[in-house]
Structures are given as C-alpha cells and as structure tokens.
C-alpha positions in Angstrom: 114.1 22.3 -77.1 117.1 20.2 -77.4 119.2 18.9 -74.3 122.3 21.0 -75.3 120.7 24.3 -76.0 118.7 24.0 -72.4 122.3 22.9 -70.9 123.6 26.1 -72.5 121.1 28.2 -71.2 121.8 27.4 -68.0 125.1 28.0 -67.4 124.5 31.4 -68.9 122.0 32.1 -66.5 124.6 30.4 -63.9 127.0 33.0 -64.9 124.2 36.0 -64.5 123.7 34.9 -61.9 126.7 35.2 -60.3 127.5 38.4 -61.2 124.9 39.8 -59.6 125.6 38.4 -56.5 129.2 39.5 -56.7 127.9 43.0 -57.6 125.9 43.0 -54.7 128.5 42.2 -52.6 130.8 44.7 -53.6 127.9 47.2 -52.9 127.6 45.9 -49.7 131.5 46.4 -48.9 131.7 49.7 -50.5 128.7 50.8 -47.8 130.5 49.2 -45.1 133.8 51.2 -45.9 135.0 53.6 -42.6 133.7 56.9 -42.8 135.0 60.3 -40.6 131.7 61.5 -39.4 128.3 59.8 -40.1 125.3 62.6 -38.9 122.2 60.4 -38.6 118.6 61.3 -39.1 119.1 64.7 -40.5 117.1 66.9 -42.3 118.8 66.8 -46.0 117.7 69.8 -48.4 118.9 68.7 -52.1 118.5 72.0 -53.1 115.7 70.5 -56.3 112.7 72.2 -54.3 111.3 69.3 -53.0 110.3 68.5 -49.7 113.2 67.5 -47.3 114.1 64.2 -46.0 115.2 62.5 -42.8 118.7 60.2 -43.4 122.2 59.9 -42.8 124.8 61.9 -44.5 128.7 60.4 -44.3 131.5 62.1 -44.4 135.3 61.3 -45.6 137.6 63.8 -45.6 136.1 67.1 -45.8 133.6 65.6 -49.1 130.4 64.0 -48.5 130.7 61.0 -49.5 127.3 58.9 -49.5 124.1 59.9 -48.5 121.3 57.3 -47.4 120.9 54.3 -45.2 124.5 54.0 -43.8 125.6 50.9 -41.9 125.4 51.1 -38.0 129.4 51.3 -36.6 130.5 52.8 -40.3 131.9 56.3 -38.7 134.6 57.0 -36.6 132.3 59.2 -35.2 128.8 59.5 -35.1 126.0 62.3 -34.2 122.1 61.9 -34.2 120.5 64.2 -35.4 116.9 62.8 -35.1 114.7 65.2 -34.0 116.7 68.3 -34.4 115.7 71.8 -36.0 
C-alpha cells in the first residue's frame, strides 16, 4: 500500500471517528436534558404482550418523553416506584 493512500485512510477514519464521538455526546446531552416528573423503577406495560419491565419513565409536559435508564437529578421531581404494585 502506498504512503499516501494509508495517509488517506486515516484521516477518514480520523473524521469517523469523530463523528461518533460527537454523536455520542449529543446523546448524552439530550438524556441529561430537565424533565417534569421522572417515576423510577416502574412497572412499564408496552401494550406488545410481552412481559413487563422495571425502568424509569420521564415526563415533559404532559407527553412522555423518554423511557429507560434516565440520568440521576434529570427531574424536577422524582418518585420511586421500586417495589410498588
């Protein structure tokens, strides 16, 4: 392989590279964003049939507005629901 074609493959890979990590970050800040009401630990039925899960549902507004592993401190307010019926 010749010197410039390797060169060339790097910085492409440079550049991939980096825009994954910038991806990630903005996925990281959009999870971080301020929430009205995060309710960990529920019991979330999708409604598919399957078996339910224990995890956090956040709320904005009156919409839900991510459901999953929510950042600690990302509500206003916060209720556990672990353990629950």
């Amino acid at each position: 392989m010749k010197p410039l074609r390797l060169r060339s493959i790097s910085v492409v890979l440079v550049f991939l590279l980096a825009g994954v990590l910038a991806r990630q970050g903005l996925v990281a800040q959009r999870a971080a964003a301020s929430y009205d009401l995060v309710i960990r630990g529920g019991t979330v039925y999708d409604g598919s049939g399957r078996d339910p899960v224990a995890t956090d549902v956040a709320l904005l507004g009156d919409r839900i507005a991510l459901i999953g592993a929510i950042p600690a401190g990302a509500g206003k307010q916060e209720i556990n629901a672990r353990g629950q019926p």
